[in-house]
Kinemage of the C-alpha trace (Angstrom):
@kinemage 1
@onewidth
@group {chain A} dominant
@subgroup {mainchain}
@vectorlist {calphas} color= white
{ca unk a 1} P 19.484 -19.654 -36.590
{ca unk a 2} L 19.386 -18.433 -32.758
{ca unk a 3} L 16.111 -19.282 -30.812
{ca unk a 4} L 14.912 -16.160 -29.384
{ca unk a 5} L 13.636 -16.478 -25.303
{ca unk a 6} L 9.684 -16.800 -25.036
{ca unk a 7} L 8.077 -13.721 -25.116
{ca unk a 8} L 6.404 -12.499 -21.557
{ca unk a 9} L 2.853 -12.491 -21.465
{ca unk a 10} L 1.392 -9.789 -20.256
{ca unk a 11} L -0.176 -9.484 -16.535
{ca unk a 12} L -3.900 -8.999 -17.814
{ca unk a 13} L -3.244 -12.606 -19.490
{ca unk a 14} L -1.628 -14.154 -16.754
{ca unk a 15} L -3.942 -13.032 -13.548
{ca unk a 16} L -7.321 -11.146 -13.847
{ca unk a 17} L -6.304 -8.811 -11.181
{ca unk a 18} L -3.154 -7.147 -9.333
{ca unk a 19} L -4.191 -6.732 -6.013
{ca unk a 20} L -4.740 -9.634 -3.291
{ca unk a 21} L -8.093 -9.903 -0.412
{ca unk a 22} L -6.851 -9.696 3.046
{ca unk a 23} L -7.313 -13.450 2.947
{ca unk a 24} L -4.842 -14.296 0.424
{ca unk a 25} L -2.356 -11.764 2.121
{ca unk a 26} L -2.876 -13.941 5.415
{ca unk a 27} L -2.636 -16.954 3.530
{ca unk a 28} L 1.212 -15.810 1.709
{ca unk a 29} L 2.140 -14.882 5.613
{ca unk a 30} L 1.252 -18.617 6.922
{ca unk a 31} L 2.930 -19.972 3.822
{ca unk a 32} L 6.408 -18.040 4.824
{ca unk a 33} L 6.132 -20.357 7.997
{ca unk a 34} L 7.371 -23.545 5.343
{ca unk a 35} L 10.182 -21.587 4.704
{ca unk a 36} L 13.721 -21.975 5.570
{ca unk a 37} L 13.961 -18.234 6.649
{ca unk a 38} L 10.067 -18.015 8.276
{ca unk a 39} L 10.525 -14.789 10.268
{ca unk a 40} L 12.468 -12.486 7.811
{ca unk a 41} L 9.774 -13.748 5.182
{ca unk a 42} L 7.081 -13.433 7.375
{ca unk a 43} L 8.254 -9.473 8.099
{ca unk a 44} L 8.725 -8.744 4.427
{ca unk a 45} L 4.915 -9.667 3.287
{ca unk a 46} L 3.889 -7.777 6.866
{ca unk a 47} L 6.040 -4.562 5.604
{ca unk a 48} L 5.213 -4.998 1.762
{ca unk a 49} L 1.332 -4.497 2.920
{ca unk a 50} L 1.199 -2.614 5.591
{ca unk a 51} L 3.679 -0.161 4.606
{ca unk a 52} L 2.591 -0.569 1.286
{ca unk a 53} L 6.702 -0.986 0.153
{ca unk a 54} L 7.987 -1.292 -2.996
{ca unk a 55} L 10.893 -3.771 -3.297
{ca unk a 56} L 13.198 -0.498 -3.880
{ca unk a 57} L 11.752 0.666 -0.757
{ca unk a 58} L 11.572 -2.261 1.385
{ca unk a 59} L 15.486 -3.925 0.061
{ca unk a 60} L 17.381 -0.905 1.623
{ca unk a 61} L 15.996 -0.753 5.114
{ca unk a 62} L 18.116 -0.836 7.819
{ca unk a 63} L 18.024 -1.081 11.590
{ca unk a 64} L 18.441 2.352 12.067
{ca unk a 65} L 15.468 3.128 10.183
{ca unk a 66} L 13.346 1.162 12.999
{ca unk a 67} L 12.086 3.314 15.481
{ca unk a 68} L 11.154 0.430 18.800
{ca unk a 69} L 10.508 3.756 21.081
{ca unk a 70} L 7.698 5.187 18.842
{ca unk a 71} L 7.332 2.213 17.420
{ca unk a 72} L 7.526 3.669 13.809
{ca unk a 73} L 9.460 2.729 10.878
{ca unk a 74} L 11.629 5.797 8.525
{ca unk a 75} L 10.225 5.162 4.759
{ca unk a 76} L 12.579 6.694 1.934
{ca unk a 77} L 9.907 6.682 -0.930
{ca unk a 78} L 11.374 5.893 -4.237
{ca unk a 79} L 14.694 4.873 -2.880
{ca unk a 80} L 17.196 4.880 -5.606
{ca unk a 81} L 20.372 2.480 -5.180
{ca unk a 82} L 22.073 3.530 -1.610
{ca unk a 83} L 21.531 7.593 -1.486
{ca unk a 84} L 19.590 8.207 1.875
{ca unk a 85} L 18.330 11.354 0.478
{ca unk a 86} L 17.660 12.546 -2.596
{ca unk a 87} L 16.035 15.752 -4.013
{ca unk a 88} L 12.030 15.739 -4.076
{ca unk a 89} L 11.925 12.754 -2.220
{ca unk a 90} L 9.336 12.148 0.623
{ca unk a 91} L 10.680 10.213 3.743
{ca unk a 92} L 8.019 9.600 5.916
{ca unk a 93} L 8.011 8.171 9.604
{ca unk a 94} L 5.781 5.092 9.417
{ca unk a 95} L 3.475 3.633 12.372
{ca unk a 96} L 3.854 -0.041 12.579
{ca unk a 97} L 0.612 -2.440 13.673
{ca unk a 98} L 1.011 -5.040 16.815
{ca unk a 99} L 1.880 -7.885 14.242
{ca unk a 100} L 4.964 -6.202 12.543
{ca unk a 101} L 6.455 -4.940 16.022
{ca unk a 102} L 6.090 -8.383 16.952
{ca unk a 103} L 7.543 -10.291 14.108
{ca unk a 104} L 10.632 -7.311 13.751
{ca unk a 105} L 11.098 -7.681 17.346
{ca unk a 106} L 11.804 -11.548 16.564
{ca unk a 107} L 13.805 -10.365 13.367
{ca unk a 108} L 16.233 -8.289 15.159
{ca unk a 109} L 17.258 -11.166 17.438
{ca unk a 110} L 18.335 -13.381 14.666
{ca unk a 111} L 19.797 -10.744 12.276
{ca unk a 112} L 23.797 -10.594 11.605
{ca unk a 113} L 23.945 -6.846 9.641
{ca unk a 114} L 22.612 -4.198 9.414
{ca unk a 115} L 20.040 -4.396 7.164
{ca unk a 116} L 16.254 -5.305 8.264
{ca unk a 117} L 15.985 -8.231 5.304
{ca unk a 118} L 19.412 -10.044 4.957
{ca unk a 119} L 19.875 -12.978 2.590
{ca unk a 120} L 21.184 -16.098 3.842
{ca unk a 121} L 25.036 -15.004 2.434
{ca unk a 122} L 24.358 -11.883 4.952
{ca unk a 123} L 23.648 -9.745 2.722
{ca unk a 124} L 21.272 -7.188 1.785
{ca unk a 125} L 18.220 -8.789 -0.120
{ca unk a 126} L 17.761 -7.991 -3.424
{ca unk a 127} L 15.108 -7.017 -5.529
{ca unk a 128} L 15.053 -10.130 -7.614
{ca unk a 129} L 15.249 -12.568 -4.367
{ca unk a 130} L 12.481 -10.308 -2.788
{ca unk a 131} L 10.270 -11.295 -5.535
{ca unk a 132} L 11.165 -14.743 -5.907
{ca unk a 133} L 10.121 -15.016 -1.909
{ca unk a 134} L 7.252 -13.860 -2.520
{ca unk a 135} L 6.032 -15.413 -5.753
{ca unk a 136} L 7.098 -18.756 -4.421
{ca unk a 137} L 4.461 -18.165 -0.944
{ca unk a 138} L 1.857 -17.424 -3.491
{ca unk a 139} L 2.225 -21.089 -4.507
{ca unk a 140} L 3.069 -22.292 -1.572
{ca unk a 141} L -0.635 -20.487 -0.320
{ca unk a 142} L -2.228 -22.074 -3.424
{ca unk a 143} L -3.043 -19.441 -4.884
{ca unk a 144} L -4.203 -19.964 -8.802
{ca unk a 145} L -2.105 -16.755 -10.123
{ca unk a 146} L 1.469 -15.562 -10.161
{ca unk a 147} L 1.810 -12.980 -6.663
{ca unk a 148} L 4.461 -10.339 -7.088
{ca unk a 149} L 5.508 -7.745 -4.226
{ca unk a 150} L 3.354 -5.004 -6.249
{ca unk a 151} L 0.561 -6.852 -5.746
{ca unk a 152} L 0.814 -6.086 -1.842
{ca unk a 153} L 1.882 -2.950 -2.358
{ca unk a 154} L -0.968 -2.034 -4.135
{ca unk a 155} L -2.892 -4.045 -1.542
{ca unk a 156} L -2.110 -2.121 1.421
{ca unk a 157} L -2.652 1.240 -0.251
{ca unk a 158} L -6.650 0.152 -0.828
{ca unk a 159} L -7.269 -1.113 2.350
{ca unk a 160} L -5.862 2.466 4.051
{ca unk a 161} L -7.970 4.334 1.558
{ca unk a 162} L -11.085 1.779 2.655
{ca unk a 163} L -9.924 3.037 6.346
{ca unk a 164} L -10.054 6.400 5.559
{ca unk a 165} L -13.368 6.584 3.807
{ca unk a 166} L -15.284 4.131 5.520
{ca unk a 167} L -16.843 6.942 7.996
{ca unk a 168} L -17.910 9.377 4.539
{ca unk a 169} L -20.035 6.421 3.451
{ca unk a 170} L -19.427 7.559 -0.100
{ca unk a 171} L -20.544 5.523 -2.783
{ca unk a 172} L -17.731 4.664 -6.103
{ca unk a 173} L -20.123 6.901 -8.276
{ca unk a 174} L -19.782 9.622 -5.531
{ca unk a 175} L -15.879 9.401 -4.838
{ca unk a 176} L -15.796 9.456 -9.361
{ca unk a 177} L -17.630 12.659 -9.326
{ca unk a 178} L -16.030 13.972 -6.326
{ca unk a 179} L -12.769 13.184 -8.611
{ca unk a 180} L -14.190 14.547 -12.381
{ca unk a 181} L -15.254 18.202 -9.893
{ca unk a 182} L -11.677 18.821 -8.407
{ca unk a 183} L -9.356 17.324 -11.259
{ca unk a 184} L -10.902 17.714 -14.628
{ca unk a 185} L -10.809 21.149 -16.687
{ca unk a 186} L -14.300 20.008 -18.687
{ca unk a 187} L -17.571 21.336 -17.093
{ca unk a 188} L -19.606 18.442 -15.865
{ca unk a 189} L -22.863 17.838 -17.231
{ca unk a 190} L -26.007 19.493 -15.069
{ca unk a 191} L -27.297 15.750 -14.384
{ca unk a 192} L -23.626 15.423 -12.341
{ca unk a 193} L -23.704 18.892 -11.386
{ca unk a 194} L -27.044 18.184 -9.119
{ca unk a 195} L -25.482 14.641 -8.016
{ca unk a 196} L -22.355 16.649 -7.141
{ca unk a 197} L -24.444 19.608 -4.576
{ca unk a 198} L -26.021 16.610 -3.371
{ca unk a 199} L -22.695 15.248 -1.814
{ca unk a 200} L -22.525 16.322 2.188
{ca unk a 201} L -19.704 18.452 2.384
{ca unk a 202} L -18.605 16.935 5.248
{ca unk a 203} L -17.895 13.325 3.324
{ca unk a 204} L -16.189 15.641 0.547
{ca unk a 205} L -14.118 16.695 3.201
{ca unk a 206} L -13.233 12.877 3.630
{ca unk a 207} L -13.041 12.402 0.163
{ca unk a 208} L -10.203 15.689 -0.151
{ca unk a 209} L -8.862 14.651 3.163
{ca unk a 210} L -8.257 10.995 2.333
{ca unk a 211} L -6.640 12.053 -1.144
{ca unk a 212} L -4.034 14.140 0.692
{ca unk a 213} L -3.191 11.292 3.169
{ca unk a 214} L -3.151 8.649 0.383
{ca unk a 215} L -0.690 11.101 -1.519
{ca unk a 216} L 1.683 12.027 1.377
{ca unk a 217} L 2.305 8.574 2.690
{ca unk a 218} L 2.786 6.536 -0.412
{ca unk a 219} L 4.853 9.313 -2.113
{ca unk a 220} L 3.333 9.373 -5.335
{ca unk a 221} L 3.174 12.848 -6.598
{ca unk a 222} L 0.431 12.221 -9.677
{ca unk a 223} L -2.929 12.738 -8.837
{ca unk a 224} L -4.235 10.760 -11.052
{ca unk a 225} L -2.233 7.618 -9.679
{ca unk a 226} L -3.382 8.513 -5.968
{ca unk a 227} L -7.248 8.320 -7.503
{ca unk a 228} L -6.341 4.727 -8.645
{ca unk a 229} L -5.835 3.713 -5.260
{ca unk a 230} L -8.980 5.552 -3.770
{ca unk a 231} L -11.143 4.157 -6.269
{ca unk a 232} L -8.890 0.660 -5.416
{ca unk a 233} L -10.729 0.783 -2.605
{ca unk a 234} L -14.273 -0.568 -3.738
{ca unk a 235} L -12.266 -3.370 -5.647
{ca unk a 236} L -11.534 -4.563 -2.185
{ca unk a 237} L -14.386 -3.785 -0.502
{ca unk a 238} L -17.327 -3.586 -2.671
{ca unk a 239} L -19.081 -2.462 0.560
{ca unk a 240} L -17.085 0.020 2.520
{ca unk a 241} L -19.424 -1.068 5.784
{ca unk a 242} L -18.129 -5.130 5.259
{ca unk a 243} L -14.680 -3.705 6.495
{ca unk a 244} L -13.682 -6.173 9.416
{ca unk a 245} L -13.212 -4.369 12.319
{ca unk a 246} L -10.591 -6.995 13.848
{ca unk a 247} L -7.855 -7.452 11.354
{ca unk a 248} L -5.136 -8.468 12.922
{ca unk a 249} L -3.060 -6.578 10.304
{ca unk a 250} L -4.688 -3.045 10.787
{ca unk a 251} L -2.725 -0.087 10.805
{ca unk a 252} L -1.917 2.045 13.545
{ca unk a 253} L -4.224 4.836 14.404
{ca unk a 254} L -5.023 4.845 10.438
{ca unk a 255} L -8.852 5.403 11.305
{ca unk a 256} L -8.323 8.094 14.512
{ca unk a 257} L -6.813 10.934 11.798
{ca unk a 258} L -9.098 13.821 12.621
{ca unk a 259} L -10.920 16.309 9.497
{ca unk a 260} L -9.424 19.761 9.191
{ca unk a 261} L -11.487 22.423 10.526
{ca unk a 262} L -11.714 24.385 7.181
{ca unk a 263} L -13.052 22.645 4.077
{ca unk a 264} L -11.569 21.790 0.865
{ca unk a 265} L -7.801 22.189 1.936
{ca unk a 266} L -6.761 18.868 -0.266
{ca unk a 267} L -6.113 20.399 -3.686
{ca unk a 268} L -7.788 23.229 -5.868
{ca unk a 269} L -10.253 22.330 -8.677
{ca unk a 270} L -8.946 23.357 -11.824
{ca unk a 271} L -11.150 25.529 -13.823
């Protein structure tokens, strides 16, 4: 009779969350020093974060793609296989923080192709050996649950949206209401309705504003995925005001993005 493989567990049994603090990304980062390839694997958990990458995204980069004048990086969201472009989608030119200009300015000096992360046979990474890297720093860092390139993904996308709404000082009950107003077709109960009026426009400006920014750089075109992030937010930061001011991994001009002058611009409530 043939043995059948072990069945996977599921992620909720195997870690009690899928995102990592800004301490555990640091610690993955020093553990990439032990490695034999420290710089390339120090780059890809820098670009998996701050770019908020997924290993689709991040595996097909090339040189060209790096911008060292504006220092800025060219994102194909939802890369598929080796087409540059593809219909509906988003291609975004991406600042890049002190720390990733640094460590892709050591990169570049050592690299043999033409492809930003290279395996050791000199070719370009693949998915599978992206997430080996980076499941193998997470024990490396000590850390007490499998880590998976999602996980920093998913990361990097709460700490912008923390950025972003830091200065509305809106509560998670405010940003959820904010969310049921615009995006649900039910009429809210009169004890949310009064909550809702309550809201300074200006921090639903924020709120609207920060959606559309969310949305537009990560390429996700579901708004009810972009919310997950938003509200991903105050899973990182309980406290929007604890936000350090000094991380060393902070994007670039991510907090100087100005409010539109006319209100309620991000997307129409349906009713």
């Amino acid at each position: 009779m043939t043995k059948l493989p072990p069945r996977k567990l599921p992620n909720s049994d195997r870690r009690d969350r899928e995102f990592l603090y800004l301490h555990e990304v640091d610690a993955l980062i020093t553990a990439c020093r032990q490695t034999r390839t420290p710089i390339r694997n120090q780059a890809l958990i820098m670009l998996l974060f701050c770019q908020a990458l997924q290993p689709s995204e991040i595996c097909w980069l090339r040189w060209c793609d790096l911008n060292s004048t504006a220092n800025s990086l060219l994102v194909v969201r939802n890369r598929s296989k080796s087409l540059r472009l593809q219909p509906q989608v988003v291609v975004n030119q991406q600042l890049l923080c002190l720390a990733e200009i640094e460590i892709l300015q050591g990169l570049v000096q050592l690299s043999k192709t033409d492809w930003i992360l290279e395996s050791e046979r000199k070719q370009r990474l693949s998915d599978r050996s992206l997430h080996h890297i980076v499941q193998q720093a997470g024990v490396v860092a000590g850390l007490p649950f499998p880590v998976h390139p999602y996980m920093l993904r998913r990361s990097g996308l709460y700490y912008r949206a923390a950025l972003l709404l830091q200065s509305a000082n809106l509560s998670l009950h405010e940003c959820c209401l904010l969310w049921n107003y615009y995006a649900t077709s039910s009429a809210m109960p009169a004890s949310f309705q009064l909550e809702y009026q309550a809201i300074n426009r200006k921090r639903e400006e924020t709120f609207l504003l920060t959606f559309e920014q969310i949305k537009a750089f990560s390429g996700i075109s579901a708004d009810e995925n972009i919310i997950d992030y938003l509200l991903g937010a105050y899973l990182l930061f309980p406290h929007l005001q604890e936000i350090p001011k000094d991380y060393w991994l902070t994007p670039s001009h991510w907090r100087s993005k100005t409010l539109p002058k006319t209100s309620r611009t991000a997307f129409a409530r349906i009713r």
